[in-house]
C-alpha positions in Angstrom: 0.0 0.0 0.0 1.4 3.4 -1.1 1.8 6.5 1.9 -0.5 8.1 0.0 -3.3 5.6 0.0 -2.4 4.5 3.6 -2.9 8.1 4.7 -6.0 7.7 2.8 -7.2 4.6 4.6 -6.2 6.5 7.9 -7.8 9.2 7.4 -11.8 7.6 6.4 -11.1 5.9 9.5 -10.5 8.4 11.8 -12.9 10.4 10.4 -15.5 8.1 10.9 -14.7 7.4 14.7 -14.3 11.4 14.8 -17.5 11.7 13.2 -19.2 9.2 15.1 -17.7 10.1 18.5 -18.1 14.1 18.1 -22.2 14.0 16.6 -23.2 11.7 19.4 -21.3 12.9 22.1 -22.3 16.7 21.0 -25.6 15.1 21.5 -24.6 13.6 24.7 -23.8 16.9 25.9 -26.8 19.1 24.8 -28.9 16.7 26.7 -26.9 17.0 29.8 -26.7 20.9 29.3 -30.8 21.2 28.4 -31.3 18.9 31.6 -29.1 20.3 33.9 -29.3 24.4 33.1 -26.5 26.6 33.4 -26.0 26.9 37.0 -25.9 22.9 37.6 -23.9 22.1 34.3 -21.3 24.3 35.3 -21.0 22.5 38.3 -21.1 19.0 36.9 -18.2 20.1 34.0 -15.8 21.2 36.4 -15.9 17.6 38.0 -16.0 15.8 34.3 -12.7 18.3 34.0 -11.4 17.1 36.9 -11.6 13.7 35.2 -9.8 14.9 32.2 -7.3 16.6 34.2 -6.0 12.7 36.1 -6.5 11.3 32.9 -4.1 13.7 30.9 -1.4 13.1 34.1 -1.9 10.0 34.2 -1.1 9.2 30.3 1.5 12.6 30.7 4.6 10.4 29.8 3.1 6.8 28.5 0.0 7.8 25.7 2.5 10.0 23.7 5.1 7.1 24.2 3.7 4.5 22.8 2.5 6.1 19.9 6.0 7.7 19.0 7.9 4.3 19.5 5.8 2.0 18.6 5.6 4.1 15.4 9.3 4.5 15.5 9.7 0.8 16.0 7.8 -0.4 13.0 9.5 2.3 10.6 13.0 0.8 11.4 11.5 -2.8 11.1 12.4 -3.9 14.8 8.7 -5.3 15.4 10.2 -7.6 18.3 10.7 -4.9 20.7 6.9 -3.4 20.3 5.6 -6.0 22.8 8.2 -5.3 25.4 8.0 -1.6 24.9 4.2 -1.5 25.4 4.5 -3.3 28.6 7.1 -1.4 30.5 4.7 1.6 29.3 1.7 0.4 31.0 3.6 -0.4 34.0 4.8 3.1 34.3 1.5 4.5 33.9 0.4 2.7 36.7 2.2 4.0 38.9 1.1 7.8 37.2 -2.1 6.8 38.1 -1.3 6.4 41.3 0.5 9.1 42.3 -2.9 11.2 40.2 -5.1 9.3 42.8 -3.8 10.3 45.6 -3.0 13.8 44.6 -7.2 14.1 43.6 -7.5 13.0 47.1 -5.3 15.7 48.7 -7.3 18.4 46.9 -10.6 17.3 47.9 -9.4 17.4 51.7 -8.1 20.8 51.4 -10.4 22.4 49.0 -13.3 23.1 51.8 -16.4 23.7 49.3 -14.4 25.9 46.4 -14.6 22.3 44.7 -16.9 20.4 44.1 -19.7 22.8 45.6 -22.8 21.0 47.0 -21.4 17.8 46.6 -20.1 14.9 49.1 -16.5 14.9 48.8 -16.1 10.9 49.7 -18.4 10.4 46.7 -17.0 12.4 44.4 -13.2 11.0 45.1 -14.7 7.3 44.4 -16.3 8.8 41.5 -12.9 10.3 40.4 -10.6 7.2 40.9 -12.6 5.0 39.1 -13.2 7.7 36.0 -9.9 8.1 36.1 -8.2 5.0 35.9 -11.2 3.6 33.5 -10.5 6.3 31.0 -6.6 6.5 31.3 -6.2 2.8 30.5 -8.8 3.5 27.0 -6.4 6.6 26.3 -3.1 4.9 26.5 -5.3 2.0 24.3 -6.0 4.5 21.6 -2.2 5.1 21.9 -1.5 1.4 21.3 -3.6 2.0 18.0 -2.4 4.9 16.7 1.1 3.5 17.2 0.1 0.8 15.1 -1.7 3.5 13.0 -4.7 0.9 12.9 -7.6 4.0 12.8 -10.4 0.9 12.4 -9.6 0.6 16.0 -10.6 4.0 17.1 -13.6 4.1 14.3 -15.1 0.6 16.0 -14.6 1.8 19.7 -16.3 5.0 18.7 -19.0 3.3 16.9 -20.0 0.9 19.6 -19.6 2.7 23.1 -20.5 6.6 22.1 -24.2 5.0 20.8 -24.8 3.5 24.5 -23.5 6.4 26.2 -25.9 8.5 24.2 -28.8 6.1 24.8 -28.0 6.0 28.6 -27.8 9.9 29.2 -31.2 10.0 26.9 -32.6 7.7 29.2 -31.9 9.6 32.0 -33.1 12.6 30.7 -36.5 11.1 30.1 -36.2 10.4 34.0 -36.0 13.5 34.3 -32.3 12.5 36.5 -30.3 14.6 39.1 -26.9 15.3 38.6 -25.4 12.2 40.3 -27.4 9.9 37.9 -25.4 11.3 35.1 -21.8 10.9 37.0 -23.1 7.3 37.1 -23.3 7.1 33.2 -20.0 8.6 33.0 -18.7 6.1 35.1 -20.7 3.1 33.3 -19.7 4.6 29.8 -16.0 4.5 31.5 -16.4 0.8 31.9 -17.9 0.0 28.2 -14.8 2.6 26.1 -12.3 0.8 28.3 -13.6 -3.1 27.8 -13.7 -2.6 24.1 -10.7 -1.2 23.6 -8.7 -3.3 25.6 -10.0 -6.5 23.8 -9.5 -4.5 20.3 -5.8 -3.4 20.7 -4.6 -6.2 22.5 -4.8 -8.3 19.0 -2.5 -5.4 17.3 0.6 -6.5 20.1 2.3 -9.7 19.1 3.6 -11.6 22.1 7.3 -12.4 21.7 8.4 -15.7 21.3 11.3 -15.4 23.7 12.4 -12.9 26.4 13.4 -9.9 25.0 14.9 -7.1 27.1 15.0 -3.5 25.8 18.2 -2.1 24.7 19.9 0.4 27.4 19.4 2.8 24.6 16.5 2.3 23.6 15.1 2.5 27.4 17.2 5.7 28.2 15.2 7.2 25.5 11.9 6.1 26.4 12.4 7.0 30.1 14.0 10.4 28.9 10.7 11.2 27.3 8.6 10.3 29.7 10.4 12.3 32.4 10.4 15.2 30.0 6.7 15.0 28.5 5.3 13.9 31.6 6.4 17.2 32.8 5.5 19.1 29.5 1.6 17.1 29.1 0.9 18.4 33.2 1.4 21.7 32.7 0.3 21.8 28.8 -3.3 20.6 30.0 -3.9 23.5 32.1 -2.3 25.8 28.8 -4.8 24.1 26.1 -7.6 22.6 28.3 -10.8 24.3 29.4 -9.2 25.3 33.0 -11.4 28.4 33.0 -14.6 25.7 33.6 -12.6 25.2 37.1 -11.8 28.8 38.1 -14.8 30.2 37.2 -16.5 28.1 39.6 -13.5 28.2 42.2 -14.8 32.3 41.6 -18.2 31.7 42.5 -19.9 31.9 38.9 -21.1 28.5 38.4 -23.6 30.0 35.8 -20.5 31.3 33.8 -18.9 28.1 33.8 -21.9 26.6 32.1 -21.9 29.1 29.3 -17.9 28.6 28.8 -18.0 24.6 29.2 -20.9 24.5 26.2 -18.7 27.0 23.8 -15.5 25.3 24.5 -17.2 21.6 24.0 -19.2 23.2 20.8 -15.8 24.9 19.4 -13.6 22.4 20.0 -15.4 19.4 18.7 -16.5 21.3 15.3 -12.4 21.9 14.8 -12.0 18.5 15.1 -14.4 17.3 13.0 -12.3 18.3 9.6 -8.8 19.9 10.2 -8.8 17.5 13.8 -8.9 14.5 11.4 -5.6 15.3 9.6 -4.5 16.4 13.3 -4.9 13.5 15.2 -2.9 11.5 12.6 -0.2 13.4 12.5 2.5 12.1 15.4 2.5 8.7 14.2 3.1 10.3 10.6 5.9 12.6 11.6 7.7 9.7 13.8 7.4 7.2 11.0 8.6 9.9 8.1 11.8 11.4 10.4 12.8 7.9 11.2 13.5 8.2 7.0 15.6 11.4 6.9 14.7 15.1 8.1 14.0 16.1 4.4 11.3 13.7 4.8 9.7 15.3 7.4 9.8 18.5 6.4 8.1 18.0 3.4 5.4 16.7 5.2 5.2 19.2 7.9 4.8 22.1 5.3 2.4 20.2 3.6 0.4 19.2 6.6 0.3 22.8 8.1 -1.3 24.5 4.4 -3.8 21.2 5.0 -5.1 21.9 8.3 -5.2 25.4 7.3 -7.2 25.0 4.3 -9.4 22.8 6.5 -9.9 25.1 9.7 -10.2 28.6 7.9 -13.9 27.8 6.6 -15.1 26.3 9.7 -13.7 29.2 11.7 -15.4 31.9 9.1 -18.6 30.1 9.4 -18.3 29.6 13.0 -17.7 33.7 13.7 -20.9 34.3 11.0 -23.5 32.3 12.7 -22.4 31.5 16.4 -25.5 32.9 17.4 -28.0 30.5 16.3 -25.6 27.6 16.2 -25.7 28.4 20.2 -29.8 29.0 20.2 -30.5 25.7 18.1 -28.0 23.3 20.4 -28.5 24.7 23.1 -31.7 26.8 23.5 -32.2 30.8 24.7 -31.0 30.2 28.2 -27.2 29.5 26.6 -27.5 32.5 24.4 -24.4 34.6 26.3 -22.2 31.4 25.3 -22.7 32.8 21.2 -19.8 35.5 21.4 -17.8 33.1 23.6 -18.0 29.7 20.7 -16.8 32.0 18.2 -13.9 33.1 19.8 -13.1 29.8 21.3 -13.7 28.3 17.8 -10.7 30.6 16.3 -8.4 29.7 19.1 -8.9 26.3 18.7 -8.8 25.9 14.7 -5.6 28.4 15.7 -4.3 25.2 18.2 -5.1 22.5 15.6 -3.0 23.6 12.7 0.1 24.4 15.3 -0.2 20.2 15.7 2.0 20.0 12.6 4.9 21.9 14.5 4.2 20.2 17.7 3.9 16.8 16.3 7.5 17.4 14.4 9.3 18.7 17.9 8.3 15.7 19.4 9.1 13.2 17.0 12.7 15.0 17.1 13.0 14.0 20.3 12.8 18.3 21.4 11.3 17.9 24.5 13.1 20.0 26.2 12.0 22.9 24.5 8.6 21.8 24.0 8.7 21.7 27.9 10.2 25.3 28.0 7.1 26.2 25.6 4.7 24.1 27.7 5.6 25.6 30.9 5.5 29.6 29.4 2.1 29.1 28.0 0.8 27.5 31.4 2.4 30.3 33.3 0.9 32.8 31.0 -2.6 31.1 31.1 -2.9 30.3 34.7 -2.2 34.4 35.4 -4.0 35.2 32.9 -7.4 33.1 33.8 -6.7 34.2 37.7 -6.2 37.8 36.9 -9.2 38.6 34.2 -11.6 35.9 35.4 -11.5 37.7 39.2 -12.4 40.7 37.8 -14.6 40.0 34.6 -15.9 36.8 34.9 -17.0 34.8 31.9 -15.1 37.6 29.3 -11.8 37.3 31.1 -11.6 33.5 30.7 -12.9 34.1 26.7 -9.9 36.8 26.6 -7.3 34.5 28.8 -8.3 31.4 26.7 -7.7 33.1 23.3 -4.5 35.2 24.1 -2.8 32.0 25.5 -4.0 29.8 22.0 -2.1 32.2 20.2 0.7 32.6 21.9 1.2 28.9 21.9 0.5 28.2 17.9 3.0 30.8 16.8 5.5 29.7 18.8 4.9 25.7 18.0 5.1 26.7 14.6 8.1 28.9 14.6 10.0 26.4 16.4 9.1 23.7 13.7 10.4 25.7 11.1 13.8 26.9 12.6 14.4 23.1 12.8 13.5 21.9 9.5 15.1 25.0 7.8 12.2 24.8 5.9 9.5 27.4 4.9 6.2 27.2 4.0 4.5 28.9 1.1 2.6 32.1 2.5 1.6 33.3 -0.4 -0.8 29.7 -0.6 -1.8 30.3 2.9 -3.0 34.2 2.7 -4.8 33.4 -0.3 -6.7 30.4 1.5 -7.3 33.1 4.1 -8.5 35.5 1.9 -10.7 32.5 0.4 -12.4 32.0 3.9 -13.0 35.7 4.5 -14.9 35.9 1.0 -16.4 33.0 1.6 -17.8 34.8 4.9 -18.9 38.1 2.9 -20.9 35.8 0.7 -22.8 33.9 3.8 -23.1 36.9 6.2 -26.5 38.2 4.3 -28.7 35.1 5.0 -28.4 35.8 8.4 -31.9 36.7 10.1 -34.4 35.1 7.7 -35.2 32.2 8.9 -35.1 30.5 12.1 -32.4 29.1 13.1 -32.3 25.5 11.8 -33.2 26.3 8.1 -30.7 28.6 8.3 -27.8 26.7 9.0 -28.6 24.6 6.4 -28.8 26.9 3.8 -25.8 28.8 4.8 -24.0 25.1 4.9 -25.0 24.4 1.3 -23.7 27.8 0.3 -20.8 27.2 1.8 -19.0 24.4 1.0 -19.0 25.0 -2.8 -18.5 28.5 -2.3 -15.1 28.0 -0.7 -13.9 25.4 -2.7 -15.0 27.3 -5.7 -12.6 30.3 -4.1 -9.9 27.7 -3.4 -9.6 26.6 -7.2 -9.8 30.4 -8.9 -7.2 32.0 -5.9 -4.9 28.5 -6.3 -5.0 27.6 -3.2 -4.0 23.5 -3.8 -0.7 22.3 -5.0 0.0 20.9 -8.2 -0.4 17.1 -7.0 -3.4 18.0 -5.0 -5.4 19.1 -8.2 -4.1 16.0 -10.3 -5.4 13.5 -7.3 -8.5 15.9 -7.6 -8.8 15.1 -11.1 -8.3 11.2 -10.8 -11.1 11.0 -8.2 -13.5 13.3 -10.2 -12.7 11.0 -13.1 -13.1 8.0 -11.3 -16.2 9.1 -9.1 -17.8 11.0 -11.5 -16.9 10.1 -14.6 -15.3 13.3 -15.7 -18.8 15.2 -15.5 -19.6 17.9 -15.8 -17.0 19.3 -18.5 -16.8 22.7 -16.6 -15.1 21.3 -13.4 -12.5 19.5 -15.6 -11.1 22.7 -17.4 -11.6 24.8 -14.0 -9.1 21.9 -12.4 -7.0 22.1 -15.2 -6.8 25.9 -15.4 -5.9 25.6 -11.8 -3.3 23.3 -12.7 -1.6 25.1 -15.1 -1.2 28.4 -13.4 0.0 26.2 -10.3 2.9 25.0 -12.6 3.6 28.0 -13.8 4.3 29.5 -10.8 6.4 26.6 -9.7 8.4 27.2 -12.7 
């Protein structure tokens, strides 16, 4: 199988457990939100971050591990060592969890009622070990399978547990269920993501034949990343997670924290339904193509960065257009401050996404160290900021905090990726895409206001799509091998009708040439 058509293949799949996870999970979450209200969801998402939070120290040093060297491992052909590798990993993450455990408790003791409002303390730490170590054990799974870059993993997990999660939170809405009836789906949901992927991945790992021990290398290396990116993931989570959801009910606005959690969850999960496709494969990618030359690697960060950008810039100009009834028709009235606060959040976000490419390229070049300097900067700069401007303005200083921070830490991922390649990207493609997405907003921005809010998106979707990729082809906006695999699949999908999108791909074509010559 070709890279080309293997990134292919990676890609439908991810997309479809992307797909599948993000539209029944956003569903997931609008039920919860409707149920609940602002005040009470607030409440409940600064637990569920809480969650996130153990789960992102627990996997700090091991989820990122074994998807760089089990990658690593396969490009250089030394398959015998996966097994070994895989297991030392879990065992260290173990003991993560551990040390996350007891930390959680800690916090709970000393936190009086800033956490956890309203709730019994002794529940909510049973409630967090067990969510915890359920969902760190299905992250560092995922790992195993994006190592293996075996997407149909992730797609099948996806396709099975997100459906009975859905179903159970449903079912407790028609129950009309308090807030502790929904931690208890969490956890059961927990149970089912966990039990499928375990049973999935563990076919992937071949068990050696005989003992085989790690070279002292090999394990200085792993244990030197871990060390580092353990360090780097801790404080990163609190630089690119929703850590405003916590202070702004450690504040006293609970109400607040509602409106933020449902603009981050929207914004977040609509980046990651296009550009967070190419995103999510691309550490595996970058592991696989340095451990064949930097050149190699280069190439595919520049191209990966003017993808993700040619991916996000719609969905943020669409986003910034229409974030008002987006917010009214997900959400309802009562959610109707969180419009101003999705669109921002959605720039900052599509702004993280397509710094992936840089960050993804630093790690796989073993730059830990300064992706911890960068790490621990942005968290410093983020935590000040988000103590500073959500003390005195609430719900718009954690929207200002949470952007600045975004784009402070894209720029600098990105710079840093190209001072190490020596490469540079083609900014003349990437403003024009720009420029694409902004007409692309012109054209949408007067079918605003006639209709309510439903038939509205739709229209402005349809009007979309071919709008911008109409702009793409006339302001050249895809390479010169992107418009011949265009031209192959038009042929082959649609039989090289109609006429008038064959010359409008070749013209393209040709002026692409031209200005490579």
């Amino acid at each position: 199988m070709t890279a080309r058509a293997q990134a292919l293949r990676n890609t439908m799949f991810s997309t479809i457990g992307i797909y599948t996870e993000y539209f029944l999970g956003m569903l997931t979450s609008i039920f919860i939100a409707r149920q609940l209200g602002p005040d009470d969801y607030g409440a409940y998402s600064a637990i569920i971050w809480l969650v996130a939070m153990g789960v992102a120290i627990s996997n700090a040093g091991t989820a990122s591990a074994v998807i760089k060297f089990v990658a690593e491992l396969r490009g250089s052909e030394r398959d015998e060592l996966i097994a070994p590798t895989v297991a030392y990993l879990r065992k260290a993450q173990h003991w993560f969890m551990l040390a996350v455990i007891v930390a959680v408790g800690l916090l709970l003791l000393l936190s009086g009622q800033h956490i956890a409002t309203g709730f019994d303390h002794w529940m909510i730490f049973g409630f967090l070990a067990i969510a915890i170590g359920l969902r760190s054990q299905y992250m560092f799974n995922v790992g195993i399978a994006k190592g293996f870059e075996d997407f149909r993993v992730t797609a099948i997990v996806a396709g099975i547990a997100t459906p009975i999660n859905l179903a159970m939170v449903v079912l407790a809405w028609i129950l009309d269920a308090e807030v502790e009836a929904l931690l208890a789906v969490f956890l059961i949901s927990g149970v089912i993501f966990y039990a499928i992927s375990q049973r999935l991945t563990s076919r992937l790992i071949q068990p050696a034949t005989t003992q085989v021990q790690l070279p002292e290398d090999f394990q200085r290396r792993v244990k030197r990343h871990m060390r580092l990116v353990a360090i780097t993931v801790t404080i990163g989570f609190f630089a690119a997670s929703e850590v405003e959801v916590f202070f702004l009910n450690a504040f006293g606005d609970a109400e607040g924290a509602g409106h933020f959690k449902v603009a981050y969850l929207l914004a977040s999960g609509a980046v990651m339904l296009v550009p967070g496709v190419i995103g999510s494969l691309l550490l595996p990618m970058m592991a696989n193509a340095l451990s064949k030359g930097r050149d190699v690697a280069g190439r595919r960060f520049v191209a990966s960065t003017t993808y993700l950008t040619l991916l996000a810039a719609p969905l943020v100009a669409f986003g910034a257009v229409y974030s008002e009834p987006i917010i009214s028709f997900m959400y309802g009235s009562a959610y109707a401050t969180a419009a101003s606060v999705f669109a921002a959040c959605m720039f900052a976000c599509a702004l993280s996404t397509v710094s992936q490419s840089g960050s993804s390229l630093l790690i796989s070049a073993d730059k830990q160290l300064t992706i911890l300097f960068l790490v621990i900067l942005c968290g410093v700069i983020k935590v000040t900021l988000d103590v500073v401007l959500i003390r005195n303005y609430g719900l718009t200083g954690a929207t200002v905090a949470y952007v600045a921070a975004a784009m402070f830490g894209a720029v600098c991922n990105l710079v840093l990726a190209l001072r190490l390649i020596g490469m540079q990207p083609d900014w003349l493609r990437l403003l024009r895409i720009l420029l694409a997405a902004a007409i692309t907003a012109l054209a949408i921005y007067p079918l605003r206001g006639h209709w309510p809010a439903l038939p509205t998106l739709v229209i402005a979707g349809l009007v979309t799509v071919p709008v911008y990729a109409l702009l793409t082809l006339l302001l050249r906006c895809w390479s010169r091998e992107d418009i011949e695999h265009l031209m192959q699949l038009h042929r082959r999908i649609a039989r090289g009708r109609p006429q008038a999108l064959v010359r409008l791909l070749a013209w393209s074509g040709r002026i692409g040439n031209r200005e490579l010559s």
